[in-house]
C-alpha positions in Angstrom: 21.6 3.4 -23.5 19.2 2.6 -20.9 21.1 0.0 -19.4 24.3 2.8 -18.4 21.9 3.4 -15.6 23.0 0.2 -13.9 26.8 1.5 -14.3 26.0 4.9 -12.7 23.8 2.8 -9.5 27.4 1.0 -9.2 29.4 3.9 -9.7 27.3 6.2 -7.2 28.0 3.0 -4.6 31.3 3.2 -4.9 32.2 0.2 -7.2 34.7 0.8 -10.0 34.3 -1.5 -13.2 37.3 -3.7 -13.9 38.6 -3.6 -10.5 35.7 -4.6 -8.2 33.1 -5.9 -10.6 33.1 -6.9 -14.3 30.1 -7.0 -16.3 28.7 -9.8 -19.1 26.8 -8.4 -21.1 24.5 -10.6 -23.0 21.4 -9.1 -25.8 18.2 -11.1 -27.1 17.8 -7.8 -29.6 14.1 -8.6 -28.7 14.1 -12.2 -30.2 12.7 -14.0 -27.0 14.0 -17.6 -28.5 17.2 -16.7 -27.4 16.7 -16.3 -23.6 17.0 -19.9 -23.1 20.6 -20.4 -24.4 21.7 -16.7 -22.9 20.6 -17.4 -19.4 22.3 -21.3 -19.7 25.4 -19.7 -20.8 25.4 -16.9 -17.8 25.1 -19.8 -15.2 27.6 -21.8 -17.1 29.8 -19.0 -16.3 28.5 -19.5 -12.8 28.3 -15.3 -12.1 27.4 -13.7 -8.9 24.4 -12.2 -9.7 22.5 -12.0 -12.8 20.4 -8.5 -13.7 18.1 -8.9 -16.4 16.8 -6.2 -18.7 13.4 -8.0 -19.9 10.7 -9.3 -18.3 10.4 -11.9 -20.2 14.2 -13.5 -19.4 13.5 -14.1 -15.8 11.4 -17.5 -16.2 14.3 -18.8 -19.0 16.6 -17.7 -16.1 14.8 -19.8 -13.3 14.5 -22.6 -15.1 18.4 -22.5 -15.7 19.3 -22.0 -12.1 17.7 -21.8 -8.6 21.2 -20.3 -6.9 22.2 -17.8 -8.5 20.5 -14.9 -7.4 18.2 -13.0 -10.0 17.5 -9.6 -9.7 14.6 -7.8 -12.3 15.6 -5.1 -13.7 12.4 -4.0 -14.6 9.1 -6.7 -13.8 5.4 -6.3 -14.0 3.1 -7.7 -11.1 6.0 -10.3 -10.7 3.5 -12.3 -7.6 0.6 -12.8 -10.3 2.9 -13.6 -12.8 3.9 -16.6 -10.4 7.7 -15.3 -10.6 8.4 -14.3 -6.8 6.3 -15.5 -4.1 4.9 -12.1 -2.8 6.7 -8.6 -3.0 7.4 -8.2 0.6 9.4 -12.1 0.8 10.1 -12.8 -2.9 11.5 -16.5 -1.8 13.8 -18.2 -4.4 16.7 -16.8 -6.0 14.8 -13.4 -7.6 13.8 -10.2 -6.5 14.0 -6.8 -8.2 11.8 -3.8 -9.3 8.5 -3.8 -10.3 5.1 -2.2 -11.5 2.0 -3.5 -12.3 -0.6 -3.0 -14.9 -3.7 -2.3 -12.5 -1.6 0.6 -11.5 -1.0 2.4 -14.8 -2.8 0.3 -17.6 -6.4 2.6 -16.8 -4.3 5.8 -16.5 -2.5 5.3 -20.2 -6.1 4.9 -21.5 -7.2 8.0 -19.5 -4.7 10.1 -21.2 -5.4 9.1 -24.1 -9.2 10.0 -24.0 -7.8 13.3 -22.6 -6.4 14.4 -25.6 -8.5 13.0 -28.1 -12.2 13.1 -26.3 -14.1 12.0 -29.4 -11.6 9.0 -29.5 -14.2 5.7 -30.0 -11.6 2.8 -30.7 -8.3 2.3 -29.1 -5.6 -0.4 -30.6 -3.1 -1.9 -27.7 0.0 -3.8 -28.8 0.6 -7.3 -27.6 3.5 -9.3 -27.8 2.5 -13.1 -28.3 5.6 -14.4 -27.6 5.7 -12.7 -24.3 3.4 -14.4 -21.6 3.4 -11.8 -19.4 1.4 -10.0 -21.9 -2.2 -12.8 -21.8 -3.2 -11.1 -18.9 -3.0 -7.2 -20.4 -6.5 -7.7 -21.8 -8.0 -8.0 -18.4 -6.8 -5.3 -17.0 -7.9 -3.6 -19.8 -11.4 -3.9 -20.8 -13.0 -2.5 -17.3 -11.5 1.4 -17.7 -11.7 0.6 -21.7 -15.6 0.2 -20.7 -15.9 3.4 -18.7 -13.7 5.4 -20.6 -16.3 4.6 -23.6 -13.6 2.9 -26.0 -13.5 -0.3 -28.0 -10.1 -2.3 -27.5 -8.9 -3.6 -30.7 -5.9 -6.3 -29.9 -2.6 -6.1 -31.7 -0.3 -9.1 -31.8 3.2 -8.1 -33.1 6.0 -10.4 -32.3 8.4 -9.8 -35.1 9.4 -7.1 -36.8 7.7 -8.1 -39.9 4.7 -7.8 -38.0 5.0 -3.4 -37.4 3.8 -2.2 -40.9 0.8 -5.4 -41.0 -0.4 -4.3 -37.6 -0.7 -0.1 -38.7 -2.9 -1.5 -41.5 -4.8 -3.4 -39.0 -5.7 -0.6 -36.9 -6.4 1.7 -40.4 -8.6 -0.8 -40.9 -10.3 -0.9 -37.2 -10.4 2.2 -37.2 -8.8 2.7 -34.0 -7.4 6.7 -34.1 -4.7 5.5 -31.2 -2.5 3.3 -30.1 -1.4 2.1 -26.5 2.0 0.2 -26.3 2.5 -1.6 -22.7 6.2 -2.2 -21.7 8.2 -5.2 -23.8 11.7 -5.8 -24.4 11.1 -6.3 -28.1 8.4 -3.3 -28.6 11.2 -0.8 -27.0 13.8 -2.7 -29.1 11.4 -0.9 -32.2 10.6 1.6 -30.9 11.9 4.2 -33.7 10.0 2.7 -35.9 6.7 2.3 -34.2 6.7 6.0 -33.7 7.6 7.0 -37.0 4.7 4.8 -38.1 2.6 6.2 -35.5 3.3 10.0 -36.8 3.0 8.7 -40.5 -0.5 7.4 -40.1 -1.5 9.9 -37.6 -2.2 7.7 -34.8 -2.4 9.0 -31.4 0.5 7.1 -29.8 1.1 6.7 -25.6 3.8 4.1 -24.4 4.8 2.9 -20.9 8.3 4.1 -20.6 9.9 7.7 -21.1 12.6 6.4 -23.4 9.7 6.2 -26.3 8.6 10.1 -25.6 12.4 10.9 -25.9 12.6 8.9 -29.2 9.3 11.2 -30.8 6.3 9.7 -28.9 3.6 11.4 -28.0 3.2 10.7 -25.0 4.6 8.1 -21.9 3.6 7.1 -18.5 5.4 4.7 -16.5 8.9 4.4 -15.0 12.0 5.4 -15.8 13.9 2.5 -17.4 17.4 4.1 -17.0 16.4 4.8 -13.5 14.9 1.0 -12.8 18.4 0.0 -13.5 20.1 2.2 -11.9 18.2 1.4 -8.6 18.5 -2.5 -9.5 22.7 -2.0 -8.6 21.2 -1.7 -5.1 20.5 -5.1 -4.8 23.3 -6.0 -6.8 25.5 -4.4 -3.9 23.3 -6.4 -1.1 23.7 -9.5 -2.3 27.4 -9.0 -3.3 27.3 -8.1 0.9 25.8 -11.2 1.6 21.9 -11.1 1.2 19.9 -13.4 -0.3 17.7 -12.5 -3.1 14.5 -14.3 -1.0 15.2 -11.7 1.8 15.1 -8.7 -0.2 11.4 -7.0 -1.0 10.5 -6.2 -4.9 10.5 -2.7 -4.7 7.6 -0.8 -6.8 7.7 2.7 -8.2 6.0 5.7 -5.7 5.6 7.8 -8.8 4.8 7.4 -12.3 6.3 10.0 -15.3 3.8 11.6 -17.2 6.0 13.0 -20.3 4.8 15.2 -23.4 6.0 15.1 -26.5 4.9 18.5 -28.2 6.9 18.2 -31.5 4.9 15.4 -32.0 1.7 16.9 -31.3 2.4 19.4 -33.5 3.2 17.3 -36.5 0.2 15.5 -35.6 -2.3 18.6 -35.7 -2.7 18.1 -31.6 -3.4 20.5 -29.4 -2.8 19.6 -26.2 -5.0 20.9 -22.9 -3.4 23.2 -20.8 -4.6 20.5 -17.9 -2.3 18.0 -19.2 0.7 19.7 -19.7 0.4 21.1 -15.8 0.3 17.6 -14.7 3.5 16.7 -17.0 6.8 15.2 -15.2 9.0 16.7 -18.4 7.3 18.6 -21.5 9.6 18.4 -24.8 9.6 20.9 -27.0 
C-alpha cells in the first residue's frame, strides 16, 4: 500500500519496527464520521506522534489534542485551510507535507484540454463531506474560463453516490472528468476508473497511485513518497523538535504520468508533446 512508504522513510533512517518504534494503525476506509472517535482513541493511547494519511483527519485530530504532535502526511494549502499558522512556523502541535490547489488545479485542466482540444464541458469531483474541498471551485473557474470549459460540480460522498454521478455527467455532457485528491475518492478509486473507461470519459486524477490502478492520466505527488518523507519529521520530533518549529514542506516537482492502455481502450491518441513531458509512461 501507499502507506509502506512511511515504513521504508523509517527503515532508510535507521529505525527497526518492533524494537525502536511500534506502529497503530487505525483506517476511516473513507467514511469521514469516523475520524472523530479514531483520533480520540490515538490520544487516549497517548502516542508519540500521530501521522495521518487524510486531509481531512487533521482538524478531528486537533480538536482531540493540542500536544501531541501532528504530522500531515499529505495536506493541501494547510495556512488557507486555517490548519497550521504559515508554512515556514506551522505553530501548534502540526506540521507535515503539503501542496496546494493554485499550484496544480489549472495544470490538471490544462492537460486535459491537451488531449481532448474540442473538450467544451469538464465535470470535477467533490467530496461534501470533506471541507477542504468548498474552496476547489475557486480555484477552479479562472483557468476553466481561459481554457474555454464549463465546470459541472460533482458531489460524491458515499459510494452509492459513483454510478449516480457518471449519469450526471452523461447527462451534462461533460466528455471528462477531473478528480482532486481525497482520502475517500482514492479509497474508490478502482471503481471510478472502471466507470471512467466504461462510459468513455476522459479521466485525470491528482496522485499517481490512480494512473497505476488504469487512469488515464495523474498529476500531483507521489503519495507513497509523501509518506515516506513524513518519517522525517517523525524522526525529528522523536529527537526532540516540536512540531511548531518544523516548516510544512511542499513538493519541487509535480508527476505527470500516462496511462496508454487506457488511451487505447478509450480510442485516445495521445500527442507526442505530452508523452515527452511525461514523469512515467505505462504501457
Amino acid at each position: 500500500t501507499v502507506y509502506d512508504g512511511f515504513r521504508q522513510g523509517m527503515r532508510q533512517l535507521g529505525y527497526t519496527e518492533g524494537k525502536d518504534f511500534i506502529i497503530e494503525w487505525r483506517f476511516a476506509e473513507g467514511k469521514y464520521e469516523r475520524f472523530p472517535d479514531l483520533a480520540a482513541e490515538l490520544a487516549r493511547l497517548n502516542v508519540d506522534v500521530i501521522v495521518l494519511g487524510a486531509m481531512a483527519a487533521v482538524r478531528p485530530t486537533q480538536k482531540v489534542t493540542s500536544t501531541i504532535p501532528i504530522v500531515m502526511g499529505n495536506s493541501i494549502d494547510p495556512v488557507g485551510n486555517g490548519l497550521v499558522a504559515s508554512l515556514a512556523r506551522p505553530g501548534g502541535n502540526t506540521t507535515g507535507l503539503s501542496s496546494a490547489y493554485e499550484d496544480y488545479i489549472p495544470k490538471l485542466l490544462e492537460l486535459v484540454k491537451t488531449i481532448v482540444p474540442r473538450l467544451s464541458s469538464v465535470a470535477i469531483f467533490i467530496n461534501p463531506n470533506n471541507e477542504i474541498h468548498s474552496n476547489i471551485l475557486k480555484y477552479v473557474q479562472g483557468p476553466a474560463a481561459k481554457a474555454n470549459l464549463t465546470v459541472l460540480p460533482i458531489r460524491v460522498g458515499a459510494p452509492e453516490d459513483i454510478e449516480g454521478a457518471f449519469t450526471t455527467m452523461s447527462q451534462g455532457g461533460a466528455g471528462a472528468m477531473v478528480v482532486p485528491a481525497d482520502a475517500f475518492f482514492i479509497t474508490h478509486r478502482k471503481q471510478l476508473i472502471e466507470l471512467a473507461i466504461n462510459n468513455k470519459i476522459v479521466s485525470i486524477f491528482a496522485q499517481r497511485e490512480y494512473a497505476l490502478a488504469g487512469g488515464l492520466m495523474s498529476y500531483g505527488e507521489n503519495l507513497a513518497d509523501f509518506y515516506r518523507r513524513s518519517a522525517t519529521f517523525v524522526d525529528k520530533i522523536f529527537k526532540g523538535s516540536k512540531a511548531s518549529d518544523l516548516p510544512v514542506e511542499q513538493p519541487t516537482h509535480y508527476n505527470l504520468v500516462i496511462n496508454l492502455k487506457t488511451a487505447k481502450a478509450l480510442g485516445l491518441t495521445v500527442p507526442p508533446t505530452l508523452l515527452a513531458l511525461a514523469d512515467e509512461v505505462i504501457e
